[in-house]
C-alpha positions in Angstrom: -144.8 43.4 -59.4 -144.2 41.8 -62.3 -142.7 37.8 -61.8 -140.8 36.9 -65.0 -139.6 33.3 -66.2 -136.2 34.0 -68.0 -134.9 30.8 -68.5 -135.3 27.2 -68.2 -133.7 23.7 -69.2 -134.7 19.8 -68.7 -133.7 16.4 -68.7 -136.2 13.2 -69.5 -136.4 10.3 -71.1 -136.5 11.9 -74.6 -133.7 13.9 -74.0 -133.2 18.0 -73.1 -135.8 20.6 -73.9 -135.3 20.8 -77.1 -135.5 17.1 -77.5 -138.6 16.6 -75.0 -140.5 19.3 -76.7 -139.6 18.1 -80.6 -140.8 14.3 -79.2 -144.0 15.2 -77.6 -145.3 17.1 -80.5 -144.4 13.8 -82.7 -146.1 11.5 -80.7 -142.7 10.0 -79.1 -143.3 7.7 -76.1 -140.0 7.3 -73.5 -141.6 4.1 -71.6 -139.9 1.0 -72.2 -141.0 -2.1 -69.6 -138.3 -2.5 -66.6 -138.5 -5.5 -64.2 -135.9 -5.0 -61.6 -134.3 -7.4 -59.2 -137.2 -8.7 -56.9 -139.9 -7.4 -59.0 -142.4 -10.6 -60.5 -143.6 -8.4 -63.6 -142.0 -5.9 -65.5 -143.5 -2.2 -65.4 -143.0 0.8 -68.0 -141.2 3.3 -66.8 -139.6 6.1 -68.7 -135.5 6.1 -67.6 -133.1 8.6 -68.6 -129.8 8.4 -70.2 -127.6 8.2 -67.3 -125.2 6.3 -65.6 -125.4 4.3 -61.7 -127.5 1.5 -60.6 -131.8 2.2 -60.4 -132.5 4.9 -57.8 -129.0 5.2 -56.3 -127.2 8.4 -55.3 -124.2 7.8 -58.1 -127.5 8.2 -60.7 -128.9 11.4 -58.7 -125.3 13.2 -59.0 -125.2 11.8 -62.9 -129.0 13.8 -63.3 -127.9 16.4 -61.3 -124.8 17.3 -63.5 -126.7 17.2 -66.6 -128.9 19.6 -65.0 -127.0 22.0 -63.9 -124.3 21.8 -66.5 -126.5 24.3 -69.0 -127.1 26.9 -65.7 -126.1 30.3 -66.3 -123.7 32.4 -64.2 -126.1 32.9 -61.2 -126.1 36.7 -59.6 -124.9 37.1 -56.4 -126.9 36.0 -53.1 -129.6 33.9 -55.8 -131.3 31.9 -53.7 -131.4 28.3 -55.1 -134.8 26.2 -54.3 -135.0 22.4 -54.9 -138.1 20.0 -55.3 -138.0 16.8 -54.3 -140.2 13.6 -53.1 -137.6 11.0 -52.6 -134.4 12.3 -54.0 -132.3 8.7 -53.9 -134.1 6.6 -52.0 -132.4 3.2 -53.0 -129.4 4.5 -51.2 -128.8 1.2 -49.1 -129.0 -0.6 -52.1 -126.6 1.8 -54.2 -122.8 0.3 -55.2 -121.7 3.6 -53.4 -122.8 3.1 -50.0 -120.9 6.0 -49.0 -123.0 8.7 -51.1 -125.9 10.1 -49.2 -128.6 11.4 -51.2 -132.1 11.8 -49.6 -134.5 14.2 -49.9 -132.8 16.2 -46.4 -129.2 15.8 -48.4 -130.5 17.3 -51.3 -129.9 20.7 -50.7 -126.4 19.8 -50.1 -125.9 18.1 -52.3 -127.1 20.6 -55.1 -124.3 23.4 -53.3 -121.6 21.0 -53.4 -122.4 20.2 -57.6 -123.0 24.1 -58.3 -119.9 25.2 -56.0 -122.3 27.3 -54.6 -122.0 29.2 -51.1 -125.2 31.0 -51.4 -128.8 30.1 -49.5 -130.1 26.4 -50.9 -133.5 25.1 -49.5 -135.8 22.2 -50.2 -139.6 21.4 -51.2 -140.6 18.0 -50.4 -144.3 18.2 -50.8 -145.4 14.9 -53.0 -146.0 15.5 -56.7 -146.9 19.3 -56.5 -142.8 19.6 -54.6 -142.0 21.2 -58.3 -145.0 24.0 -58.5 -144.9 24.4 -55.0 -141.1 25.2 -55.4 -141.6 27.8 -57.9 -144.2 29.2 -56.2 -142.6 29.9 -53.1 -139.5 31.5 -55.5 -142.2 33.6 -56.8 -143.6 34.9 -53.5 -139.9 35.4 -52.5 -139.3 37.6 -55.4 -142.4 39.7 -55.0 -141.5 40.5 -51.2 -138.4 42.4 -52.6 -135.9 39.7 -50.8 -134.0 39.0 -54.4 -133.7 39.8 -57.8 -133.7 36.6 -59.4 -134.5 32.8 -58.3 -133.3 29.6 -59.3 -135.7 26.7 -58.7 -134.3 22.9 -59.3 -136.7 20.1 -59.3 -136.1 15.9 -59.7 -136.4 12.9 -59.0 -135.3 9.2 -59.9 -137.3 6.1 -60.5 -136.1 3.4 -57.8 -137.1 0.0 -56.2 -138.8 1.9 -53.7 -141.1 4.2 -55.2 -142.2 1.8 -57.8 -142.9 -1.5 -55.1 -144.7 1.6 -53.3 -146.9 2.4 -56.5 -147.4 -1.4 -57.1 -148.9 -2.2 -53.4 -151.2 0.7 -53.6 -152.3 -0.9 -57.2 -151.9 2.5 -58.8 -149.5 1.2 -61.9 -150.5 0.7 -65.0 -149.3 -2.7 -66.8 -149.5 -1.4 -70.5 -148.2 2.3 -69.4 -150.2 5.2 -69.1 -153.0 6.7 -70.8 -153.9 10.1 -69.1 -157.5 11.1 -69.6 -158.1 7.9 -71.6 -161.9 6.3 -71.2 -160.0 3.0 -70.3 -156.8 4.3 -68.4 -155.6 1.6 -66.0 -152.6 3.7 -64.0 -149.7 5.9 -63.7 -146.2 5.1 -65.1 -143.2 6.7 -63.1 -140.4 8.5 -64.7 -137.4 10.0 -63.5 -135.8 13.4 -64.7 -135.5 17.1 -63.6 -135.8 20.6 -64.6 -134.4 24.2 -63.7 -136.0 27.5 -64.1 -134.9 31.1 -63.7 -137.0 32.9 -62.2 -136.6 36.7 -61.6 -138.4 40.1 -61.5 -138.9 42.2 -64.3 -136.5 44.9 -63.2 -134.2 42.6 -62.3 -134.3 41.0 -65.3 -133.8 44.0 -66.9 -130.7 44.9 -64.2 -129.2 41.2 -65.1 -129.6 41.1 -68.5 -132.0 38.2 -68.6 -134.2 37.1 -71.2 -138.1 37.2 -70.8 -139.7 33.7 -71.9 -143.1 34.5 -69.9 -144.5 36.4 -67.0 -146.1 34.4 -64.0 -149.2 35.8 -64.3 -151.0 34.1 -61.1 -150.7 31.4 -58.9 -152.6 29.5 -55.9 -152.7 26.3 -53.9 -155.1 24.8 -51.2 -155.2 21.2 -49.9 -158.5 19.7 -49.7 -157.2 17.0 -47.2 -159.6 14.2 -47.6 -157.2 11.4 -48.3 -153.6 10.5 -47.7 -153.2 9.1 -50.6 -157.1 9.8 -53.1 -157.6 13.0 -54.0 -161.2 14.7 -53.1 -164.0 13.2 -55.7 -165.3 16.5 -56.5 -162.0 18.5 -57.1 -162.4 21.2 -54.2 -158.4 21.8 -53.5 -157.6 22.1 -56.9 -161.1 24.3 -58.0 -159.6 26.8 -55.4 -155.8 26.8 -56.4 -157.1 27.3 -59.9 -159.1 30.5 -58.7 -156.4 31.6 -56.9 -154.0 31.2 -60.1 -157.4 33.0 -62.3 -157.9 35.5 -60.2 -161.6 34.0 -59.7 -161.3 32.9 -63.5 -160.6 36.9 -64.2 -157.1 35.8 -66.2 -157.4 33.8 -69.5 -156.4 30.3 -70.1 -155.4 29.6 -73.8 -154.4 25.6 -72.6 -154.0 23.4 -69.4 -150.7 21.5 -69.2 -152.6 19.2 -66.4 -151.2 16.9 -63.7 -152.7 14.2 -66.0 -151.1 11.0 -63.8 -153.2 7.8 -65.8 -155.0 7.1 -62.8 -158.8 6.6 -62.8 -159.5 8.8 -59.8 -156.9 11.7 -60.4 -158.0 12.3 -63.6 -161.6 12.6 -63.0 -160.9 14.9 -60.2 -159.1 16.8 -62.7 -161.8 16.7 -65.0 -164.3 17.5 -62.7 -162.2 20.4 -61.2 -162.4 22.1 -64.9 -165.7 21.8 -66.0 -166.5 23.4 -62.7 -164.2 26.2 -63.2 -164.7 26.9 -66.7 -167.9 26.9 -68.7 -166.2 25.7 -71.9 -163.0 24.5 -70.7 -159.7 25.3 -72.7 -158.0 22.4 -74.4 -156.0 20.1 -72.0 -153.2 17.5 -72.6 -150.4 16.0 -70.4 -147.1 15.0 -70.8 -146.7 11.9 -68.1 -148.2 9.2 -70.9 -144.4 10.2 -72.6 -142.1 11.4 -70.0 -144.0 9.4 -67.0 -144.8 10.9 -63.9 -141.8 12.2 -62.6 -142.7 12.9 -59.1 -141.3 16.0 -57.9 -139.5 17.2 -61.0 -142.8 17.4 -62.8 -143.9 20.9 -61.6 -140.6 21.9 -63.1 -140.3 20.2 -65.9 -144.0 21.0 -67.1 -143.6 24.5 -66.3 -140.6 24.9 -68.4 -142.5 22.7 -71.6 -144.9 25.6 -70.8 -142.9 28.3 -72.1 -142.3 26.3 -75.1 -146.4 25.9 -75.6 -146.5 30.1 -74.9 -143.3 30.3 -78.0 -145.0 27.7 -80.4 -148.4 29.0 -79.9 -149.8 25.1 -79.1 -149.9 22.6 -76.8 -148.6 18.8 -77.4 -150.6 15.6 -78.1 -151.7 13.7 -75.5 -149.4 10.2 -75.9 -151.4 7.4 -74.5 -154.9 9.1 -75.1 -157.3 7.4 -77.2 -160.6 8.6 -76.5 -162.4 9.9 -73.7 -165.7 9.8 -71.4 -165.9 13.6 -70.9 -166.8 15.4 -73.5 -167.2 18.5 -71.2 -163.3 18.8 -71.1 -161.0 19.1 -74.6 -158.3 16.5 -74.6 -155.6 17.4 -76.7 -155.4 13.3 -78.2 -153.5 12.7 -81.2 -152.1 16.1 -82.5 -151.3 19.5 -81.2 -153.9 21.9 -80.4 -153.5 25.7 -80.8 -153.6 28.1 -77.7 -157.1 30.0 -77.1 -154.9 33.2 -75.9 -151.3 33.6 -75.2 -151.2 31.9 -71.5 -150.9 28.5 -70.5 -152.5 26.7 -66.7 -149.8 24.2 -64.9 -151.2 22.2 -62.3 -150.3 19.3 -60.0 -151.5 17.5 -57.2 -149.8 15.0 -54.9 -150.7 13.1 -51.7 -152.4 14.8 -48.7 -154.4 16.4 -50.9 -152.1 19.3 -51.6 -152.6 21.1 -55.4 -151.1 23.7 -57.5 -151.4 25.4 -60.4 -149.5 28.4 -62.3 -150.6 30.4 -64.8 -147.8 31.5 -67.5 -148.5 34.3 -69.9 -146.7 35.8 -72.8 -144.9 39.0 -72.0 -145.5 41.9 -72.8 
């Protein structure tokens, strides 16, 4: 069965899709240093344009709205899928202490803003919540139990996430470089993403467009650390087997998880020059948009379908040079696509990855 994406929209710190997309392939950079109340040193972040107080449920409604503002008219009985980590966890601190929005409101939440009675679930799964998300819509689809699947993912910078960050000295001072020789760190960012997910004959039924076809898909958790991923990339080698089809699929580009951080990236690293002789060109988005937690799944996947449309694959802002000259890094201008697909992948705490693989269709 074929899985098809037909439609997609974002919000970050450079603005909607279009915006995002236009920014990263210029070289734009959405961090900007934020100290807030409590904090000894300020830390670059990347902070949309919306309104309510750092990691408060007011600003989760305000992102939410933007969101789902540009969603089509769903068809009846869509199931709707959100991806979360923390959703509004600043909630006590919030001028609107009557507003609940953590991760288990979420789905809530998300009916109440859509004015939707249908079936609304939630992914909370660390940073891979987003792929996860999507993934579980397209194993949904390909059982026969809908026609078409909207998955939501976001989340918000707050005091809580970024003191959490800070004590596990994972933050980088100067913002962060992702893949860089000297990277000190991730950067968080806050933002969301929806996609439209149905199946081909649906799509065809609805009268949805066709941006991509999912053309595989895999996770595994390699559980060697709550929080460090495994040193020689064994979770994410066999999610990016499964999402192959043992390396059977081509991979024009990797849109990677990419967080700054010294061990992440070299897992990452590692992971691909295992599972590819000459690896296809890589770049991430997090040293412009930050990481966004569980929004980034989404978010990436949808700047994927741009990549398949444009034919390349954005700079990589923060990249300067690298150590590994086994893996392509795309540094300081767009590379082109080896074939007409593109690799997503993400990995979060526990040792949980995932990674899609979006094609061109037909």
């Amino acid at each position: 069965m074929t899985i098809i994406a037909a439609h997609g929209q974002i919000v970050t710190a450079l603005g909607d899709r279009q915006q995002t997309w236009q920014g990263l392939c210029q070289g734009r950079c959405g961090l900007r240093p934020l100290q807030p109340p409590g904090f000894h040193d300020p830390w670059p972040v990347a902070l949309c344009a919306l309104e309510g107080e750092l990691g408060s449920p007011r600003r989760l409604a305000a992102l939410l709205d933007a969101l789902l503002a540009t969603v089509p008219e769903l068809p009846a009985r869509t199931p709707v899928i959100c991806a979360t980590t923390k959703a509004a966890p600043d909630e006590l601190l919030a001028e609107e202490p009557g507003l609940v929005a953590q991760a288990p409101h979420l789905a809530a939440l998300l009916r109440q803003r859509l004015a939707w009675a249908g079936e609304v679930e939630t992914v909370s799964a660390a940073c891979a919540s987003g792929t996860l998300a999507i993934m579980q819509a397209a194993m949904r689809l390909e059982a026969g139990e809908c026609q078409a699947v909207l998955v939501v993912g976001l989340d918000l910078v707050s005091r809580f996430v970024l003191a959490g960050f800070a004590s596990l000295q994972a933050l980088s001072a100067s913002g962060c470089r992702p893949f860089d020789a000297q990277r000190d760190g991730l950067s968080l960012g806050e933002g969301g993403g929806w996609l439209l997910l149905a199946t081909l004959e649906g799509a065809r039924e609805l009268g949805l467009a066709v941006q991509a076809r999912l053309a595989g898909w895999g996770t595994a958790c390699d559980a060697t650390h709550i929080t460090a991923p495994c040193r020689y990339g064994s979770g994410l080698i066999a999610a990016l087997q499964q999402a192959t089809r043992q390396g059977g699929l081509p991979v024009g580009a990797i849109n990677a998880h990419g967080t700054g951080t010294l061990y992440n990236d070299a897992m990452e690293l590692t992971a691909f020059a295992h599972q590819w002789q000459s690896p296809p060109p890589v770049h991430s988005v997090k040293g412009a948009l930050g990481h966004c937690l569980g929004g980034a799944g989404v978010i990436e996947s949808v700047l994927c379908l741009d990549s398949l449309a444009s034919g390349h694959i954005p700079p990589t802002i923060g990249f300067r040079a690298g150590g590994d000259n086994k893996v392509p890094i795309s540094g300081t201008a767009c590379q082109p696509l080896l074939s007409p697909s593109i690799l997503t992948c993400n990995s979060g705490f526990g040792g949980i990855n995932a990674a899609i693989l979006f094609a061109a269709y037909p």
